[in-house]
Every structure is written in structure tokens, then in C-alpha cells.
C-alpha positions as CSV (number, residue, x, y, z in Angstrom):
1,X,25.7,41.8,118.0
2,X,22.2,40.2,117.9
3,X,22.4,39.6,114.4
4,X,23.8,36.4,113.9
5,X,21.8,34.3,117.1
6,X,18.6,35.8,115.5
7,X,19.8,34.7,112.4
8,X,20.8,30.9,113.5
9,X,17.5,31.2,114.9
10,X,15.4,31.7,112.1
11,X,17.1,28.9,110.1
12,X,17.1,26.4,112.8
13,X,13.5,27.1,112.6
14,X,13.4,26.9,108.9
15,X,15.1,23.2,108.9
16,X,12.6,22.7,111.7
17,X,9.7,23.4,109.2
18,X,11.2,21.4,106.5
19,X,11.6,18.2,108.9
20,X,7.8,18.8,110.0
21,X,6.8,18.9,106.0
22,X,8.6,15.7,105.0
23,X,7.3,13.9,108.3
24,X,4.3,15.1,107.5
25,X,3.8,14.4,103.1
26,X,6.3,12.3,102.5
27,X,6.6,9.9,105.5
28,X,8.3,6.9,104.1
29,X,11.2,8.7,103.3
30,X,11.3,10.9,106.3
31,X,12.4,7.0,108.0
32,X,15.3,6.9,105.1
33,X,16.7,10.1,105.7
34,X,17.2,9.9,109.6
35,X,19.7,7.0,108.2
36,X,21.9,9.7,106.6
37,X,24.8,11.0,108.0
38,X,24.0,13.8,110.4
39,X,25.7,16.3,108.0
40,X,23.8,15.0,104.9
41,X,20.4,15.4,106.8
42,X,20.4,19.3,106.6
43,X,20.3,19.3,102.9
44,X,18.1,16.1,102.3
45,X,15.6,17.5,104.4
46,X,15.4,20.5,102.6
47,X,15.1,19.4,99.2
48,X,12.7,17.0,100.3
49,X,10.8,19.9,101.6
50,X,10.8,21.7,98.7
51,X,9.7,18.4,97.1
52,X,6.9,18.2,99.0
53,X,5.9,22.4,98.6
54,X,6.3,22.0,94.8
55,X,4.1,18.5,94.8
56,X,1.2,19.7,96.7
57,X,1.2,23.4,94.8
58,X,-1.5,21.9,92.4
59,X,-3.5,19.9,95.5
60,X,-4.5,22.7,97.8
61,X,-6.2,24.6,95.7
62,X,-9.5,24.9,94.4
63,X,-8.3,26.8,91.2
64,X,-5.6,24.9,89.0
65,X,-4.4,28.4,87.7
66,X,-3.6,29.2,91.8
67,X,-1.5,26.2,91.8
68,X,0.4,26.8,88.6
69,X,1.3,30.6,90.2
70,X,2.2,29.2,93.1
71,X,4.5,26.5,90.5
72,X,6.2,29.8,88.6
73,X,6.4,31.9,92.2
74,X,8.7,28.5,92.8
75,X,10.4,28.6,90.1
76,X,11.7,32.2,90.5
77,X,12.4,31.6,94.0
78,X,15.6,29.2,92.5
79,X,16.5,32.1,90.9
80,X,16.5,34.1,93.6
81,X,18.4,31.9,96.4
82,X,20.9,31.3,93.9
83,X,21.5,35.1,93.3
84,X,21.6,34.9,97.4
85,X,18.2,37.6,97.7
86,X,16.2,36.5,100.9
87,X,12.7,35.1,100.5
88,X,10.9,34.6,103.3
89,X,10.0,31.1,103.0
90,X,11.5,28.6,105.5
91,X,11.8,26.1,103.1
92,X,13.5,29.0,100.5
93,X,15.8,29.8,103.7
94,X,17.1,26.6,104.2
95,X,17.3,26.2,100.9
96,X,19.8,29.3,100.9
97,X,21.3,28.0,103.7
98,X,22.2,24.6,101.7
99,X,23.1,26.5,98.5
100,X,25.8,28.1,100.5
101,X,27.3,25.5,102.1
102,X,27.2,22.8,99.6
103,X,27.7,22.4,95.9
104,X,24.6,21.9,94.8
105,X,23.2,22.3,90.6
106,X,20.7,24.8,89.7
107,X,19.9,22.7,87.1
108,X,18.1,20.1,89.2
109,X,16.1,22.4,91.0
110,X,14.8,24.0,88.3
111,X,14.2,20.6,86.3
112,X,12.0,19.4,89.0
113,X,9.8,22.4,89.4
114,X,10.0,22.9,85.4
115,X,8.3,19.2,85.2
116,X,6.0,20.3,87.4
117,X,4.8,23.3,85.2
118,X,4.3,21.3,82.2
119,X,2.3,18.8,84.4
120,X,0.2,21.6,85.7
121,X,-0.3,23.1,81.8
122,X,-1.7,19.9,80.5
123,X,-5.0,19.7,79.6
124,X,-7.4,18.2,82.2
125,X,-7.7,13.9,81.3
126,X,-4.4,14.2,78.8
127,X,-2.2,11.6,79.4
128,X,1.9,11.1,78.2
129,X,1.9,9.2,75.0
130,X,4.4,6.8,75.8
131,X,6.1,5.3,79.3
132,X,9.5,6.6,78.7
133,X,7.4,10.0,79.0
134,X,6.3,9.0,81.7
135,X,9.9,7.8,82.9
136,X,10.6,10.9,82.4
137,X,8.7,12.9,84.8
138,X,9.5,10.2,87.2
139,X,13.0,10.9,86.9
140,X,12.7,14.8,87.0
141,X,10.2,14.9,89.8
142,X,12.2,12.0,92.2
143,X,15.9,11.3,90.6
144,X,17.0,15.0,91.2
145,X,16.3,14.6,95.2
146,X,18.8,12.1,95.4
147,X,21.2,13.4,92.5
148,X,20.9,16.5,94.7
149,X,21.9,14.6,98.4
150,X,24.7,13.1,96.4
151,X,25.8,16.6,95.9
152,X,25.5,17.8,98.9
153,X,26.9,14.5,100.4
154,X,30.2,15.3,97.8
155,X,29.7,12.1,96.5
156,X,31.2,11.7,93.3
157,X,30.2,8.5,91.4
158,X,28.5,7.6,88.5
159,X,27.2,3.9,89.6
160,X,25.3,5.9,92.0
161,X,24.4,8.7,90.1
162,X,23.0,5.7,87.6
163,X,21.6,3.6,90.8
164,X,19.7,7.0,92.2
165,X,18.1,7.6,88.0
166,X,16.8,4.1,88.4
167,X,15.4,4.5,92.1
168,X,13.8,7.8,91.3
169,X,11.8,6.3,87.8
170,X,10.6,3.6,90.0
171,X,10.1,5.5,93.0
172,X,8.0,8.3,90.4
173,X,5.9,6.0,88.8
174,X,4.8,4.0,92.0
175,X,4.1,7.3,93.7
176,X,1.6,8.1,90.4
177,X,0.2,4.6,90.4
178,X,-1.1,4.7,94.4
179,X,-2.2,8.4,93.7
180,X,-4.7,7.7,90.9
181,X,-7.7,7.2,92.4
182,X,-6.9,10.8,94.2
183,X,-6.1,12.0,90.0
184,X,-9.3,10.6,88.6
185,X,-11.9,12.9,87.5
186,X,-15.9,13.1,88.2
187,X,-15.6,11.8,83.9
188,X,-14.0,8.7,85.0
189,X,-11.2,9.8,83.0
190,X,-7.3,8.5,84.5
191,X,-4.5,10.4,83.9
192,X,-0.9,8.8,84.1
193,X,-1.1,5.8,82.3
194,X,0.5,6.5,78.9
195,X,-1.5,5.6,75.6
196,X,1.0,3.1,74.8
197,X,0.1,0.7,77.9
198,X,-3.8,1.9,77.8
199,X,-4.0,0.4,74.0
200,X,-2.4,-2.3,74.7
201,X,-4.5,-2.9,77.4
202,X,-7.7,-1.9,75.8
203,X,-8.2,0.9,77.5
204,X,-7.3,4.0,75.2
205,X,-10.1,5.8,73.5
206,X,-9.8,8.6,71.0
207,X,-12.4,11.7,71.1
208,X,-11.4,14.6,69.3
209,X,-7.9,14.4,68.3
210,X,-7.2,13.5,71.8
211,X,-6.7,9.8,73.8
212,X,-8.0,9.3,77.5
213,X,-8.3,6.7,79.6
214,X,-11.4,5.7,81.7
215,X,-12.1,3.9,84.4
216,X,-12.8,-0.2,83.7
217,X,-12.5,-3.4,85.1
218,X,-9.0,-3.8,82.7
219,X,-7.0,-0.8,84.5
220,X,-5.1,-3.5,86.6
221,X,-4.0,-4.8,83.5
222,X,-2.1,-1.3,82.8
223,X,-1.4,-0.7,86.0
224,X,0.5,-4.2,86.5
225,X,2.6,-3.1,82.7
226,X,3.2,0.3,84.3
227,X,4.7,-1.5,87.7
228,X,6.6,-3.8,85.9
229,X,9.1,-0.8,84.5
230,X,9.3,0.6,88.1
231,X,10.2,-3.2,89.0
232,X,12.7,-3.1,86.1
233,X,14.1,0.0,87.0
234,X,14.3,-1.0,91.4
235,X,16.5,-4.7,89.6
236,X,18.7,-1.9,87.4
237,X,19.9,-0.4,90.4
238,X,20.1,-3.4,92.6
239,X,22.6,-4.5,90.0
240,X,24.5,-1.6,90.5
241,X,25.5,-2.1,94.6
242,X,28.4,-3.5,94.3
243,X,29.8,-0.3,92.2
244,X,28.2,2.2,94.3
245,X,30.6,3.6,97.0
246,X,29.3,2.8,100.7
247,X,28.5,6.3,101.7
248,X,26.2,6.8,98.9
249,X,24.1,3.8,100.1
250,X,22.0,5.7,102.6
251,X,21.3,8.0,99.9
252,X,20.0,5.0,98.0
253,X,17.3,3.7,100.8
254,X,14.5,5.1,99.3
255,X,14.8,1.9,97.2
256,X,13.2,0.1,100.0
257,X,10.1,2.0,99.9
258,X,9.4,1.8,96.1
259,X,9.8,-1.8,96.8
260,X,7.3,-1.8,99.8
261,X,4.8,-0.3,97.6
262,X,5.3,-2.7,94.6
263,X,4.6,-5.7,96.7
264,X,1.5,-4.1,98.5
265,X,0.3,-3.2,94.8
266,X,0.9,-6.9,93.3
267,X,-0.7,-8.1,96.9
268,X,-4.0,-6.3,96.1
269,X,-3.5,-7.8,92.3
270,X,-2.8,-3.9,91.0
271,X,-6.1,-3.1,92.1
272,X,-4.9,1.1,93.1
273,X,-8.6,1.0,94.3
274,X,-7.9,-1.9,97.0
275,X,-8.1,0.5,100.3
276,X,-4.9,-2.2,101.8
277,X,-2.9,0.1,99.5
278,X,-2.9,3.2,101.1
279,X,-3.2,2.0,105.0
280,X,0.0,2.4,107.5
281,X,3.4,3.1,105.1
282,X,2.3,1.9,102.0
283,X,-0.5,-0.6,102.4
284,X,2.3,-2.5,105.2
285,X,2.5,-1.4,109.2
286,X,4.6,1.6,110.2
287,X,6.6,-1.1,112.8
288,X,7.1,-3.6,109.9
289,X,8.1,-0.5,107.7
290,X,10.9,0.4,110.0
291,X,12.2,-2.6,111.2
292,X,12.5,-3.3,107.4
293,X,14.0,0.3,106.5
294,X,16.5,-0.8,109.8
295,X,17.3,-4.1,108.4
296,X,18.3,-3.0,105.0
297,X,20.5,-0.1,106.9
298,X,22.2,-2.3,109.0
299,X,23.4,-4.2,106.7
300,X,24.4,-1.4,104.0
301,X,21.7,-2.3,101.3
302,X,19.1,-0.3,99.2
């Protein structure tokens, strides 16, 4: 009989973990999701969470072949919550715990930890050939959080299955762009701005049957060409409100913070360096932040 309270237990402390992890990495979009309707919140916390294990697998640890494991040990989990085996993670719990209550696609959870891997295997200082690679990884890193909410959420609709693609690529490759002073090596050598962008910018250089990009006075340049597709992508979407059913629109919010981050980046001239970038919620106060977020809530907008 003590079963199933010890059992709510352990998953209410599970979600509990996965709402400290979000709050905790992933801030900005901690704000968008208290927006969600209370039944959404369980599962957009929880992939969120997994997000956020998954993201810093490669950062907390000393040894890049640690953080791959820990990538692969990921990986199988999926397999494992989906063939409903216990792992006793509370983000794999609650992950269980969604699974079961929600049609939610294998395929997006492995896509997202699979992009991950093939991040992690890449030689130190490469860097993707072309943006749409870079689009890419954006997509399969950020676009299958909210493909996945809109599951959960049993929204069915393909303007906002389109609108959350285009939010995730920009979302993705803003994310990359404020994180590349963290990515840059004791070489100088930048990773995440594709070859295509660093040529034209006269940036690339060739060694040894392989391109890299080091650090120079030009990398605005690159950066602005590389925040103009997220911008393109953030306009895509926007296009798309009108078409996109009204519950999916609190999905949609993280919009707003790509957006936030986009203006702090053009207001420090694309300078990722600029120290305003990085202070409060992306280079703006946490107050202004959330009276924005509120704003654009209220009045059913992403």
C-alpha cells in the first residue's frame, strides 16, 4: 500500500529537479514556460531538463571523451524509458513519466542527443562548412523542444510546427553566437561560424586539408552574417501567427528571447566579446526581461 505515495513521491521530486535545472541553465526560458498551461508545464520542463543534462554533458568535464560517454549513456537512456525500464535519473523519471502520459516521438529525442554526439566527435577547431549546417544543429538541438511540447500539448498544426523550426534555428544559432568566447580555444581558433560566412568575411584559413577560424578584429563581420539568418528565421515565423492556433502560442514564446538577444548583440555592434552581452537575461535586466516576456503573453504574441 506504500507503493504508489512513495512512488508520486519520487517523481514529484524528479519534476522538482527538472524545474531547478531549467531555472538554473536555461533561465530565459524557464520565464516562457511558467506561461504554459499548467498541464503542458510537466512535459516542457522535462524536456527542457533533458536539454539542459544533454548541453552541459561536454562542459563539466575535464576530459571530452567523459562528456561524449556521458552523450551515448543519454542516448541509451531514450531507449530505455521508451521500453518503460527504470533509470534512476530524475530527469530519466520524469521523462518516463511524460512518455507515459503523452504522445510524445522517439525520434526527437534521439535526434537532439544524436546532434550532440556528432558535435562532441568533431575534431577540436573544425567548423560546419556551410550555415544551413549550422541551421541544422540549431534545429536538432532547439526545434525538437518545442516540436516535442506541441506533442505533449496535442497540438496538431503544421504553421506551428513550421513557426517552432524557425524559432528553434534562430533560437540555436543565437545561443552559439553568445557562447563563443566560452568555445574559443588557447589557439585562438572559433568554432561555429561556418567556412562559408568566415571566407566571405576574410576570416577562413586553410592548414592541412582543414579550414579554422581565428580570432580578429573582422569576427563581427561573421557574426553580424550569422545573426542575420537567425533574424530571417525569428521574421519567418512571425509571419506565420496568424496561422498558428492560439494554444500553440505559449509554446512559441521563446521567440521573445531569441529576439532579446539579437538586439543586445546588434547593440554591442556583434562584438560576442562586449561583457553587456552576457549581463542580467541576455545582455537586458531580468525586470525588463519579464515585463517584456508578460507583455508579449498578454497579448497572445511570440
Amino acid at each position: 500500500m506504500s507503493r504508489a505515495p512513495a512512488a508520486s513521491s519520487s517523481l514529484q521530486a524528479a519534476l522538482s529537479y527538472c524545474v531547478r535545472q531549467v531555472r538554473s541553465y536555461d533561465y530565459h526560458n524557464y520565464l516562457c514556460l511558467l506561461h504554459l498551461p499548467p498541464a503542458m508545464r510537466k512535459a516542457a520542463f522535462t524536456f527542457r531538463a533533458f536539454n539542459v543534462e544533454t548541453a552541459k554533458a561536454m562542459d563539466v568535464v575535464s576530459d571530452p571523451k567523459t562528456g561524449l560517454m556521458r552523450l551515448l549513456w543519454w542516448k541509451d537512456v531514450i531507449d530505455k524509458v521508451f521500453a518503460n525500464k527504470l533509470v534512476e535519473h530524475p530527469v530519466a523519471q520524469a521523462l518516463s513519466s511524460v512518455v507515459s502520459d503523452h504522445k510524445v516521438s522517439k525520434h526527437w529525442l534521439k535526434r537532439s542527443v544524436e546532434a550532440r554526439i556528432n558535435d562532441a566527435n568533431r575534431d577540436e577547431g573544425a567548423i560546419p562548412e556551410t550555415s544551413a549546417e549550422l541551421e541544422r544543429y540549431a534545429e536538432d538541438t532547439q526545434s525538437t523542444i518545442l516540436y516535442m511540447t506541441l506533442q505533449a500539448g496535442g497540438i496538431q498544426s503544421t504553421a506551428a510546427d513550421h513557426a517552432a523550426s524557425h524559432i528553434g534555428k534562430a533560437s540555436g544559432l543565437l545561443l552559439l553566437l553568445k557562447a563563443l568566447p566560452h568555445h574559443v580555444n588557447k589557439q585562438g581558433v572559433i568554432p561555429y561560424i561556418p567556412a562559408n560566412v568566415a571566407e566571405e568575411c576574410g576570416l577562413l584559413t586553410r592548414e592541412g586539408g582543414r579550414s579554422e577560424v581565428r580570432m580578429d578584429e573582422r569576427l563581427p563581420d561573421a557574426v553580424f552574417k550569422v545573426a542575420s539568418v537567425a533574424e530571417a528565421h525569428l521574421l519567418k515565423a512571425r509571419e506565420l501567427a496568424s496561422s498558428v492556433p492560439r494554444e500553440a502560442i505559449p509554446v512559441l514564446l521563446p521567440a521573445l528571447p531569441a529576439q532579446v538577444l539579437l538586439d543586445s548583440l546588434r547593440r554591442c555592434e556583434f562584438n560576442v566579446f562586449d561583457s553587456r552581452v552576457s549581463r542580467g537575461v541576455h545582455g537586458v535586466s531580468p525586470l525588463w526581461y519579464q515585463l517584456k516576456l508578460n507583455w508579449y503573453a498578454w497579448r497572445n504574441k511570440y
